[in-house]
C-alpha positions in Angstrom: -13.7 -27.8 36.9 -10.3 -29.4 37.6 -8.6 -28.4 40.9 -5.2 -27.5 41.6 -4.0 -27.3 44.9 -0.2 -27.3 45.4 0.1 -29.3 42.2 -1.4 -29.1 39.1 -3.9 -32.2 37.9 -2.0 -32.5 34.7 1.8 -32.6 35.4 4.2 -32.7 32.4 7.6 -33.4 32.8 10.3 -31.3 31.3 14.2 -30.7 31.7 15.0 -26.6 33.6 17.4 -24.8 31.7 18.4 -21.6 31.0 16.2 -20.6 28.2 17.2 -18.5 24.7 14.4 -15.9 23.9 15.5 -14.2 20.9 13.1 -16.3 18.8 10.3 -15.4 21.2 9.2 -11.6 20.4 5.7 -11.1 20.6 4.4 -11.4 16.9 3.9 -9.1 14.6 7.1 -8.1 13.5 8.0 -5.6 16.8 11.2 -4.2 16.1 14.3 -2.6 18.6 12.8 -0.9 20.8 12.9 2.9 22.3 11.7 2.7 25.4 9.9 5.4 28.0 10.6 5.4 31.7 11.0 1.8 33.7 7.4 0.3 34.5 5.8 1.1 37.2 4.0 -0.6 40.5 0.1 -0.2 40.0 -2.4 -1.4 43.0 -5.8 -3.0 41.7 -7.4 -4.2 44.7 -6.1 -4.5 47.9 -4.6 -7.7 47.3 -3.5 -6.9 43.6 -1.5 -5.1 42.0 0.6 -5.1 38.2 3.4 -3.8 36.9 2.9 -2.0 33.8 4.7 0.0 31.3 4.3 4.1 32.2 3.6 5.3 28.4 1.6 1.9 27.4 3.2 2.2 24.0 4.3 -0.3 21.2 8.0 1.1 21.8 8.4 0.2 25.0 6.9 -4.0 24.7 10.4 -4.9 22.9 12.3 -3.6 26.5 10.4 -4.3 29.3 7.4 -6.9 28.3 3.6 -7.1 29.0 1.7 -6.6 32.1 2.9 -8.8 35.4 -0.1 -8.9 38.3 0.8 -9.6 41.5 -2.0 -11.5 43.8 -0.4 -11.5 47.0 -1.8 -14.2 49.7 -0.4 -15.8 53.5 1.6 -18.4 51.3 3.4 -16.3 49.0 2.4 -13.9 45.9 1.2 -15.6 42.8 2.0 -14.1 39.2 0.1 -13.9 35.9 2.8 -13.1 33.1 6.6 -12.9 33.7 7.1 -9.9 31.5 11.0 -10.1 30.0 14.2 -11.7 30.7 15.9 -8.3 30.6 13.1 -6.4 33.4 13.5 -9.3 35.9 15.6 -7.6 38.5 13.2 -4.6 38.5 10.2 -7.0 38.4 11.8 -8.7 41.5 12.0 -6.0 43.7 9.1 -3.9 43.2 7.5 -7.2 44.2 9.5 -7.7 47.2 8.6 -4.3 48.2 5.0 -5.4 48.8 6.1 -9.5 50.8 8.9 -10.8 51.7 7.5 -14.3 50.8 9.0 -16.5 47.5 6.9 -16.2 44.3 4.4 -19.5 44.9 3.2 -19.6 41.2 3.5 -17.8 37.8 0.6 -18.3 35.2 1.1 -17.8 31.7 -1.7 -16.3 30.0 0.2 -17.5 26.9 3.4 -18.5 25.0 4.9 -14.9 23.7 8.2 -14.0 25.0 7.2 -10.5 26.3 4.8 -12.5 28.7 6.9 -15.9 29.3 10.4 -14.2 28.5 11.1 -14.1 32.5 9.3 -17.6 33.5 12.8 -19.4 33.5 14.5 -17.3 35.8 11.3 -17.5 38.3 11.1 -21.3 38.2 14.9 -21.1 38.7 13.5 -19.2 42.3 11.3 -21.7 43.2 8.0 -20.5 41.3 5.9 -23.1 40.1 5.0 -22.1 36.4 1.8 -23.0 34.5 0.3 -22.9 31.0 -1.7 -24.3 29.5 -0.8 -27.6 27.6 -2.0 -25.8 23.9 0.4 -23.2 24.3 3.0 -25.3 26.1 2.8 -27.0 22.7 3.2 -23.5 20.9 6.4 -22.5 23.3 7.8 -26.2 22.2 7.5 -25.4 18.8 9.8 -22.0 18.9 13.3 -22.0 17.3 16.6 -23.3 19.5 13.8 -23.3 22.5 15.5 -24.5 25.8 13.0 -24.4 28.6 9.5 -25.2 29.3 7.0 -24.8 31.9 6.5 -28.2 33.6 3.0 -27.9 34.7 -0.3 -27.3 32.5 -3.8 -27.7 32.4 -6.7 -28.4 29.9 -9.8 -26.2 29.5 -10.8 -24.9 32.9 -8.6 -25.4 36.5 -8.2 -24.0 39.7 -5.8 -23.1 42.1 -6.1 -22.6 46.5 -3.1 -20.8 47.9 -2.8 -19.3 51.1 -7.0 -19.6 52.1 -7.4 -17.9 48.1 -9.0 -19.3 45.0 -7.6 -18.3 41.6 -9.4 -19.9 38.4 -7.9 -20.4 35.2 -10.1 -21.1 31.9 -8.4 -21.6 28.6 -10.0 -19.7 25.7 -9.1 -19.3 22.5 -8.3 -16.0 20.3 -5.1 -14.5 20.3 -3.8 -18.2 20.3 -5.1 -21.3 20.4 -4.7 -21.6 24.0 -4.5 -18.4 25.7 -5.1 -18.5 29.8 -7.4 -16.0 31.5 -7.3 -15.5 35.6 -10.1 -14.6 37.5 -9.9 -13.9 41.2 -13.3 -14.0 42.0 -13.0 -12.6 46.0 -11.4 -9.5 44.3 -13.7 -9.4 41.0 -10.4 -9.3 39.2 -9.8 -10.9 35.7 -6.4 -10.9 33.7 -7.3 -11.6 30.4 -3.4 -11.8 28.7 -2.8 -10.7 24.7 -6.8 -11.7 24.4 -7.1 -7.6 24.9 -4.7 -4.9 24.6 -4.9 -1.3 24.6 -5.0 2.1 24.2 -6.1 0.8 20.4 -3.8 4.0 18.7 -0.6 2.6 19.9 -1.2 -0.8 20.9 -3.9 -2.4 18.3 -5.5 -5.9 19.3 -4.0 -8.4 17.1 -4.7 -12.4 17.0 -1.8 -15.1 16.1 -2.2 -17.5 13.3 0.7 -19.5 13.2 0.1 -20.0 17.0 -3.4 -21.1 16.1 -5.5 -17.7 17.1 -8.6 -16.3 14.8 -10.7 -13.8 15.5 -14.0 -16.2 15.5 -12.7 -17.3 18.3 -11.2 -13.8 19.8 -14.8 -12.5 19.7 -16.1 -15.8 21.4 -13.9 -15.1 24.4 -14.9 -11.7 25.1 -18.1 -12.5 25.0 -17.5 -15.1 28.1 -15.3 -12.1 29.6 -17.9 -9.9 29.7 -20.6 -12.7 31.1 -17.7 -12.7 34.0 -18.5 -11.5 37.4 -15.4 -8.9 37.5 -15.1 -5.2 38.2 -11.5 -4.7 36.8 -9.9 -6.3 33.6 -5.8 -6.0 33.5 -5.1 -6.2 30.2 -1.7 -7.8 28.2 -0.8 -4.2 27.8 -2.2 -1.1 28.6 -3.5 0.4 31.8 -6.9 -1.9 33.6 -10.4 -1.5 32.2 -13.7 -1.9 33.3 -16.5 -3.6 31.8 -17.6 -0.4 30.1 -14.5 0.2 28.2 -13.6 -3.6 27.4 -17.6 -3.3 25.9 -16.1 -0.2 23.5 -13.1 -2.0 22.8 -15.3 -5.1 21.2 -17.6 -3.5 19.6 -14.7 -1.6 17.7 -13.0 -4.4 16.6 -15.6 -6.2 15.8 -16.8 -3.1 13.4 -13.5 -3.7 11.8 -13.8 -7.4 11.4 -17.0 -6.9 9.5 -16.0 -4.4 7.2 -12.8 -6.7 6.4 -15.2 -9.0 5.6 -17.7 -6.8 3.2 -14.0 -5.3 1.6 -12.7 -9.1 0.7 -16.1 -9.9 -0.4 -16.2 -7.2 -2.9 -12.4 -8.6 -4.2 -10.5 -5.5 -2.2 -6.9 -5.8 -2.6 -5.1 -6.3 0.9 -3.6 -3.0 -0.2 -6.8 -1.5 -0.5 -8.6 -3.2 2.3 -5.7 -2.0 4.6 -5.5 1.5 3.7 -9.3 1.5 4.1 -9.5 0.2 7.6 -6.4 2.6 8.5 -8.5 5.3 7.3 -11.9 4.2 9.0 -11.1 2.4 11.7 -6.7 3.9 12.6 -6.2 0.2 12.5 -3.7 -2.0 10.0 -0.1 -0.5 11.0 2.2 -2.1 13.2 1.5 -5.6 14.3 -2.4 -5.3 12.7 -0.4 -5.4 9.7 1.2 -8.8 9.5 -2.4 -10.2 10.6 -4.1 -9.4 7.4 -3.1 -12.3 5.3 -4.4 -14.4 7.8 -7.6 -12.7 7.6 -8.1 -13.0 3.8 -8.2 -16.6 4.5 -10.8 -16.3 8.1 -12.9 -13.8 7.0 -14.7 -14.1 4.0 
C-alpha cells in the first residue's frame, strides 16, 4: 500500500483557479432543483460526523450536493466530498462548530460536481485535495474546466494525520476511478456515488462516459462488504450498515440480471425500461439515461 503522510506519493502539478461548475452536474440529466430544508450535521462515530441532505431526495442534489464527512483529528479535520460551490458557507460553519482547526485534507471520492463542486474554494483555505489520478483525468476532461486537484494516487494509499490512519482504495463502478475511505479505528467506510440511497428517490446509477459499468460496480461491493466496518456513509442518503448495503446489492443486482434476460430475448429499451419500472421501481430519473449504456454491457 502506498503511504501518504503530509504529502501524497504521487504529486501532480496543476495551476489554482477559480473553477466553473456548470458543466459539472452529477450525471444523469438532474435538472433545477426544488430543494427541502438546508442539510443537516449528522455524528457517526465520535470522531465522525457528515453533513447530509434532511429529505435525501433527488430534488435537493442540484442545491446543496452529496454527502460531506467530517473525520476530525489533533491536526485538523479531514473531508471526504466537498458537496457544492453554492452550500460552502453552510458547510464551513457547521464544521467549525465542531474545531476550530483549518480543513487538513479533502478526499474526492470522485470527479462529479455535487461531490468536487466546493474543492476549489477549500484548497483556496489551505486544504490539501486528493483524487485519484483516473478521475483527475475525468475532471480534466469536463467542458471550460478551470481547476484541478493537485495531488492523486493510484490503486490503494494511505494517509497519517494527527496520530490517525485513513486508507484510500480506488475501485471501479460508478466511474472508472471512484475513491473509497476507510477509517479503520472507527470501522467507518465512505463509499462516494459507488452507493446511494433510499433506492425510490435516489436510484444507484453507474457513469459511462466517465468509464463506470456495473461489472465492475458489483465487484466493489463485494470488497465493501469483505471490509471490516460497522457504518457505510453513502454519496447520498442517510449511513447504512452492512445489513442494508447487503439488501441494496442484492436488489440491484436482481435488476441487472433481468436487464440481461430482457435484451437477450431482443426487448426494446422501451420495453425493458417500463419492465424494470414495473418490477423492480427502477429506470426513471437518472437510471434512465444509463440504459443505453447497458444495452451495450449487459448482454
Amino acid at each position: 500500500m502506498n503511504r501518504l503522510g503530509n504529502s501524497v506519493l504521487f504529486l501532480v502539478l496543476s495551476a489554482v483557479a477559480l473553477p466553473s461548475f456548470a458543466q459539472q452536474g452529477a450525471p444523469g440529466g438532474r435538472g433545477p432543483a426544488a430543494p427541502g430544508p438546508p442539510p443537516k450535521l449528522t455524528k457517526v462515530k465520535e470522531n465522525i460526523y457528515f453533513v447530509e441532505n434532511q429529505a435525501a431526495k433527488l430534488s435537493e442534489i442540484g442545491a446543496y450536493g452529496g454527502n460531506l464527512t467530517i473525520y476530525l483529528t489533533p491536526a485538523g479535520p479531514v473531508l471526504v466530498d466537498s458537496k457544492n460551490e453554492a452550500i460552502h458557507s453552510d458547510v464551513v460553519a457547521k464544521i467549525k462548530s465542531l474545531t476550530d482547526k483549518p480543513v487538513k485534507y479533502l478526499i474526492l471520492t470522485h470527479n462529479h460536481g455535487d461531490h468536487s463542486g466546493g474543492a476549489a474554494l477549500f484548497e483556496s483555505e489551505a486544504a490539501q485535495i486528493i483524487i485519484s489520478t483516473a478521475d483527475r483525468e475525468n475532471l480534466a476532461k469536463a467542458p471550460n474546466q478551470k481547476w484541478l486537484p493537485s495531488l492523486t494516487y493510484s490503486g490503494h494509499a494511505a494517509l497519517f494525520v494527527g496520530g490517525k490512519e485513513i486508507e484510500l482504495q480506488e475501485m471501479r463502478g460508478h466511474t472508472r476511478g471512484d475513491t473509497v475511505v476507510y477509517f479503520p479505528a472507527e470501522r467507518v467506510v465512505c463509499a462516494g456515488d459507488l452507493v446511494t440511497h433510499p433506492w425510490d428517490d435516489i436510484p444507484l446509477i453507474v457513469n459511462y462516459g466517465d468509464g463506470g459499468n456495473w461489472t465492475d460496480w458489483d465487484h466493489s461491493i463485494e470488497a465493501i462488504l469483505k471490509m471490516d466496518w460497522d457504518v457505510l456513509i453513502p454519496g447520498h442518503g442517510p449511513s447504512m450498515n452492512k445489513e442494508q448495503l447487503t439488501d441494496l446489492h442484492n436488489k440491484m443486482r436482481q435488476v441487472i440480471a433481468r436487464f440481461r434476460e430482457l435484451n437477450r430475448q431482443k426487448k426494446s429499451q422501451e420495453e425493458i425500461v417500463q419492465t424494470l419500472i414495473k418490477e423492480y421501481r427502477w429506470g426513471t430519473g437518472p437510471a434512465a439515461g444509463v440504459v443505453p449504456g447497458m444495452l451495450a454491457e449487459i448482454r
